[in-house]
Wavefront OBJ file of the C-alpha trace (Angstrom):
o trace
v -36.457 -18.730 289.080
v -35.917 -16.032 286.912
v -34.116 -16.035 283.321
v -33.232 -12.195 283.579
v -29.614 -13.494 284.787
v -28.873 -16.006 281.919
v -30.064 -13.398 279.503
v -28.106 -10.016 281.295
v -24.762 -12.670 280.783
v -25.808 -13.954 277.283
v -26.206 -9.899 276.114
v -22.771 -9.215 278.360
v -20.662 -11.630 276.709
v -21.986 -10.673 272.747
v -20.855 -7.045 274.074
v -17.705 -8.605 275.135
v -16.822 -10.125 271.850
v -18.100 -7.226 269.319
v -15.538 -5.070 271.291
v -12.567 -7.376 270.939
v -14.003 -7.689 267.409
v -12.823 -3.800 267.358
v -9.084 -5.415 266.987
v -9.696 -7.043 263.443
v -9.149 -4.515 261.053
v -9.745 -5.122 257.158
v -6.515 -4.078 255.770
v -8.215 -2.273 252.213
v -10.644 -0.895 253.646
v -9.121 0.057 257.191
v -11.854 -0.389 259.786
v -12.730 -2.596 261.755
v -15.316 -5.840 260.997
v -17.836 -4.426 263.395
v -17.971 -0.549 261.746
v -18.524 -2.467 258.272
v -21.470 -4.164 259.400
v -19.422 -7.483 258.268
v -20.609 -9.268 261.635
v -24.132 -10.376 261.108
v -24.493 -12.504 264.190
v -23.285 -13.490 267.196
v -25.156 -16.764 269.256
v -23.799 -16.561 272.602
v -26.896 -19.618 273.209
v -25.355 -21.990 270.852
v -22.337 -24.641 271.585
v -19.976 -23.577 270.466
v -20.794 -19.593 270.018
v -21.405 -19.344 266.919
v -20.113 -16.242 264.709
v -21.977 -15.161 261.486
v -19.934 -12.999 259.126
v -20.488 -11.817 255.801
v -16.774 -10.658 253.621
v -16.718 -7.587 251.805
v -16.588 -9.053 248.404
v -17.288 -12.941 247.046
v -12.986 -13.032 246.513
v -11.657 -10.894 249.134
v -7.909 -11.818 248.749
v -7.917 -11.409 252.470
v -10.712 -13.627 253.424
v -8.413 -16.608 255.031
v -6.764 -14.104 257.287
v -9.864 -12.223 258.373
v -12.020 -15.218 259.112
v -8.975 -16.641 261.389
v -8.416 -13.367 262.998
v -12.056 -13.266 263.676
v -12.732 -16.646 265.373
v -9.086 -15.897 267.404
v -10.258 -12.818 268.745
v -14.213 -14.431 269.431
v -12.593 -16.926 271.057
v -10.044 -15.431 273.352
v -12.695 -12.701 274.368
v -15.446 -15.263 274.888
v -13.269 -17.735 276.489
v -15.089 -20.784 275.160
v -15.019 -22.482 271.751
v -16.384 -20.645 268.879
v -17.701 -21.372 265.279
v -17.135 -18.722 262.494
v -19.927 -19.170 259.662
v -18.978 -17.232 256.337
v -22.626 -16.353 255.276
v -22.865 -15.852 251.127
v -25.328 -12.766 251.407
v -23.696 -10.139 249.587
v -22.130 -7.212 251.897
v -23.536 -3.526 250.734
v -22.428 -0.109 252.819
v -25.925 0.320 254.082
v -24.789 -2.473 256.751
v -22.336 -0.361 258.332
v -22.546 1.501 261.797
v -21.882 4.600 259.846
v -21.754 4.322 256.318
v -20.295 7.515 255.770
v -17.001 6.870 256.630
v -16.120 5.408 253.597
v -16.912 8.761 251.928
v -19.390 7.369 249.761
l 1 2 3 4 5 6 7 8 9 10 11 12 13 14 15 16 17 18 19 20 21 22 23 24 25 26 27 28 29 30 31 32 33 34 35 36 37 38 39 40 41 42 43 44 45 46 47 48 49 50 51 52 53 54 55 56 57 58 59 60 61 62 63 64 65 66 67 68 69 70 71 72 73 74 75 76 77 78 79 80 81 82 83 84 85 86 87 88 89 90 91 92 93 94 95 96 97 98 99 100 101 102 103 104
């Protein structure tokens, strides 16, 4: 039997969560944790899912908030428990989607 299926519905559901990910919006920079490159990971094979994020700086003042927002948000679009790891790699612009829109 073929894996094509498992894999089609693993790749499915990590599309499924990066675009409810589209709803958490970090309020200094205002956009969204996906356009800053913030989430580094997403295993859709692991139990629970587990979420990889980096923050923007070491002492975002909003880092409570954002991390919460972003394993509510996993977990409602994924529909299963999820883990939210805060990675310590430092966040640069070059990991955005488009780093021009902060008008660097």
């Amino acid at each position: 039997m073929s894996e094509e299926p498992a894999q089609e519905t693993t790749a499915a559901l990590e599309q499924k969560i990066r675009a409810a990910l589209r709803s958490v919006v970090d309020p200094e920079l205002h956009l969204d944790v996906i356009a800053l490159g913030l989430i580094r990971e997403i295993d859709t094979s692991a139990s629970p899912i587990l979420l990889k994020m980096v923050l923007t700086t070491p002492f975002c003042p909003f880092a409570p908030w954002m991390v919460r927002q972003v394993h509510e948000v996993a977990e409602r679009a994924a529909g299963v428990p999820v883990k939210v790891e805060v990675l310590q790699q430092q966040w640069h612009p070059e990991m955005m989607e488009d780093p021009s829109l902060l008008g660097f």
